[in-house]
C-alpha positions as CSV (number, residue, x, y, z in Angstrom):
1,X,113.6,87.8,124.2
2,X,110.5,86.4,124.0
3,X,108.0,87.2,127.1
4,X,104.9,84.9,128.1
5,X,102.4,87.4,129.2
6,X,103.2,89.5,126.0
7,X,101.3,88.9,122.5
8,X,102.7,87.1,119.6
9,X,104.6,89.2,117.4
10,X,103.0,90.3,114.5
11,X,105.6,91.8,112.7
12,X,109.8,91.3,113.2
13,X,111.2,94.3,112.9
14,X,115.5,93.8,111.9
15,X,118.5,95.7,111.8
16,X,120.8,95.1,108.7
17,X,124.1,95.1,109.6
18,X,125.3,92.7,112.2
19,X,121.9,90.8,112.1
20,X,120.8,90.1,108.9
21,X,124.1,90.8,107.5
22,X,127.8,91.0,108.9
23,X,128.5,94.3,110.6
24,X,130.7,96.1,107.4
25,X,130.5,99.4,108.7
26,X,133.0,98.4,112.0
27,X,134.8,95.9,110.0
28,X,135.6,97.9,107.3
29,X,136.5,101.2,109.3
30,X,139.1,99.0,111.3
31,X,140.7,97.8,108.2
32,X,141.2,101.2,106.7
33,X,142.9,102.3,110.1
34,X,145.2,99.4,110.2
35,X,145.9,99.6,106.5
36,X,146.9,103.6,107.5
37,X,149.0,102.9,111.4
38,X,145.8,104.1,113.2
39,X,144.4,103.0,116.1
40,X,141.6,100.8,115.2
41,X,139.2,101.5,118.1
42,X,140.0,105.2,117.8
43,X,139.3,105.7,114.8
44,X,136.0,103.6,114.2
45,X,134.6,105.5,117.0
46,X,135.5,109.5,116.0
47,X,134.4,107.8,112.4
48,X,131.3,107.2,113.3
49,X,130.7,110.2,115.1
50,X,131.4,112.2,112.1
51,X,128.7,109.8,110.3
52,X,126.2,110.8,112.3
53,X,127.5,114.6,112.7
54,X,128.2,115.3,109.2
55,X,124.8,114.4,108.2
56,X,125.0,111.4,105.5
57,X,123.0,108.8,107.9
58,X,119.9,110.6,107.9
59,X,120.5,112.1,103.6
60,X,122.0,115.6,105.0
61,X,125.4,115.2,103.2
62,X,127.2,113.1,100.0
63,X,129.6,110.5,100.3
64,X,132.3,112.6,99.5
65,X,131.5,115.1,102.5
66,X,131.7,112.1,104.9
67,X,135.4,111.1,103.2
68,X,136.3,114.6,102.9
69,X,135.5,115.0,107.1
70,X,137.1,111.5,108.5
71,X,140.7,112.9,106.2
72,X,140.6,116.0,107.9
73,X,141.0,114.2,111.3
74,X,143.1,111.3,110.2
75,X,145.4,111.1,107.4
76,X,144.3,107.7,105.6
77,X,145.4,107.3,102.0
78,X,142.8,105.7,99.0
79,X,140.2,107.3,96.8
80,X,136.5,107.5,98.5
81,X,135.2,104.5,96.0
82,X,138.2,102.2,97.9
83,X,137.7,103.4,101.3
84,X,133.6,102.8,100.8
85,X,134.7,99.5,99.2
86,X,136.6,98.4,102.6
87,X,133.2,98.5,104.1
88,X,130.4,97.1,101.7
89,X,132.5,94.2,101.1
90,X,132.2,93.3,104.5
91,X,128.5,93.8,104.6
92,X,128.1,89.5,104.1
93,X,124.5,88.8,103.8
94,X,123.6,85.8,106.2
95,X,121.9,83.2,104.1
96,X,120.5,81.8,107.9
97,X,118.5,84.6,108.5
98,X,117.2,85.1,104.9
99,X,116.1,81.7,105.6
100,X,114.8,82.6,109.3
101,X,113.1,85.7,107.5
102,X,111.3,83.4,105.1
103,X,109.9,81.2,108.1
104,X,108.8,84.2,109.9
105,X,106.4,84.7,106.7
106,X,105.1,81.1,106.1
107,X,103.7,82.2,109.9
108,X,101.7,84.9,108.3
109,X,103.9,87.2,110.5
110,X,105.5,90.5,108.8
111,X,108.7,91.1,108.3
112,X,110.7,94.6,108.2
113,X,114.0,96.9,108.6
114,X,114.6,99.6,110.4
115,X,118.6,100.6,110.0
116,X,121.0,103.5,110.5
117,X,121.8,103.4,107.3
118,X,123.0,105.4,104.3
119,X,122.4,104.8,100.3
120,X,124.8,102.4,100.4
121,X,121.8,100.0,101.4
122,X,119.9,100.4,98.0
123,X,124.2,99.6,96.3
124,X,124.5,96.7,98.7
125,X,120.5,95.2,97.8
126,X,121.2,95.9,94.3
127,X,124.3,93.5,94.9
128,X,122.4,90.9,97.1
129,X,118.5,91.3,96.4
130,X,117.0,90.8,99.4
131,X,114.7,93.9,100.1
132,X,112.2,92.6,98.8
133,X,112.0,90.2,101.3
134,X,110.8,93.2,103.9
135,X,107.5,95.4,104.0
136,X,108.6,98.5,105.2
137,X,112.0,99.1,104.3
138,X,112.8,102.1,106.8
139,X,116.7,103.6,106.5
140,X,117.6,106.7,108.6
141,X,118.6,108.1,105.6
142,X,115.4,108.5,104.2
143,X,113.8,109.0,107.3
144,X,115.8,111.7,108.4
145,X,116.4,110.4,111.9
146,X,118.0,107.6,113.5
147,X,117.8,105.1,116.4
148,X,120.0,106.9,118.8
149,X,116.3,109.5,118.8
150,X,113.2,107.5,120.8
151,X,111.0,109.4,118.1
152,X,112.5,107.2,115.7
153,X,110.6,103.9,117.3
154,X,107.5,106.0,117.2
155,X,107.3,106.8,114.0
156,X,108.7,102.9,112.9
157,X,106.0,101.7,114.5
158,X,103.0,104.3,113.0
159,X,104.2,103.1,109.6
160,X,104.2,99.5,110.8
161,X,100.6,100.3,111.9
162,X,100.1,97.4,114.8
163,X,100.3,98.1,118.3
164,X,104.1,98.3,119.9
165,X,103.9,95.5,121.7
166,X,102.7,93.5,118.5
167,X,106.5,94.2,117.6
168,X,109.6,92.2,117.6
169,X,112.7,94.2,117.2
170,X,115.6,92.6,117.0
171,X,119.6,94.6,116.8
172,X,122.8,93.7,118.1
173,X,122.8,97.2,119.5
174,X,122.0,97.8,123.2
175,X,121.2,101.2,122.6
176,X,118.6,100.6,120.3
177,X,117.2,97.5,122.0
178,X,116.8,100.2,125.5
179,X,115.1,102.8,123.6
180,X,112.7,100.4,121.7
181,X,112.1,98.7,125.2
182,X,111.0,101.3,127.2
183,X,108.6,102.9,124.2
184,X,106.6,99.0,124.7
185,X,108.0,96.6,121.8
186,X,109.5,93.3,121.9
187,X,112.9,92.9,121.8
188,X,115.8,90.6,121.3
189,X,119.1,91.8,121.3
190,X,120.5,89.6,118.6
191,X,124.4,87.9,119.5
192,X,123.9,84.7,117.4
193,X,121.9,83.0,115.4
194,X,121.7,79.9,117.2
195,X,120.1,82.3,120.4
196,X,117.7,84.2,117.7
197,X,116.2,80.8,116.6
198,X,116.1,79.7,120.1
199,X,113.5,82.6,120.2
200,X,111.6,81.7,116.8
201,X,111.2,78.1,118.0
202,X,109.6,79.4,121.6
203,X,106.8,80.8,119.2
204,X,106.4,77.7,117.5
205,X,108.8,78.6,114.3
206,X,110.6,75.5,114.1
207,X,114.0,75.1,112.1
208,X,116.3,72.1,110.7
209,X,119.2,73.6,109.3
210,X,117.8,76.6,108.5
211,X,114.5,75.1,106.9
212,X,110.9,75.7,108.4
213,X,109.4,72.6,109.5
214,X,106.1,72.3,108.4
């Protein structure tokens, strides 16, 4: 949310999936358990868990080390291409935001990402094009670390190179919207897009139907 007695951002900082894009990653790990008589909720938790613990979110492991892992906890059927398939087709880019983004630059106002993330995001940009909308691009899995670690924030914001509270960070993840909180940036825990550009328009960024108002 956007606080009076704070400065006006200088830069937006945004998760991918589930702001900028649909959240794939939960979507698609659902389907496969339903597709395989799993428990749904089960299952997208322990297989994120093994994300994070095998390595492949922060570049410590392959692809097929994170497949080979979730099958020897559950027995799902399909070939790794499928089963990653399940989940970057439900990574839906939101033309809205792209739009929102855009705004946010006619302001003179930066714009970048800081995502939990693995290389699928350089196979889903090279399906979308849209990183070269944002200046950094920073993915855990180049980093090396994610947002679950405060140090993450630090460093995000030493490459950003403005002051923390200079900041807008916006995820749908409470998590990460605590820990960026406490270390002094802005925050908006995004649930809608309607409630995010409530926010842009309370620093004077204006929309009609997506389009800056000039």
């Amino acid at each position: 949310m956007v606080i009076e007695n704070l400065p006006r951002p200088r830069v937006f900082l945004f998760d991918y999936g589930g702001v900028l894009a649909e959240e794939g990653f939960t979507e698609g790990l659902k389907a496969i358990a339903i597709a395989n008589g799993l428990d749904p909720d089960r299952f997208f938790h322990r297989a994120t868990e093994i994300m994070y613990g095998c390595g492949y979110v922060i570049g410590k492991a392959s692809v097929a080390d994170y497949w080979h892992m979730v099958r020897k906890e559950f027995p799902i059927k399909g070939k790794d291409d499928e089963l990653t398939n399940e989940i970057l087709s439900r990574f839906i880019l939101r033309s809205g935001m792209i739009d929102k983004v855009k705004a946010i630059k006619k302001q003179k106002m930066g714009v970048a990402i800081l995502s939990d993330q693995t290389d699928w995001l350089d196979i889903l940009d090279r399906r979308d094009n849209f990183l070269s909308e944002f200046d950094p691009v920073m993915n855990s899995y180049k980093l090396g670390t994610t947002k679950r670690d405060p140090a993450t924030f630090i460093e995000a914001v030493r490459i950003i190179g403005v002051r923390p509270e200079e900041i807008m960070f916006v995820d749908d993840n409470s998590g990460h919207i605590e820990r960026a909180t406490a270390l002094g940036l802005q925050t908006h825990l995004f649930t809608t897009e309607t409630d995010f550009g409530r926010d842009l328009r309370s620093l004077g960024i204006i929309f009609n139907g997506g389009v800056e108002q000039q």
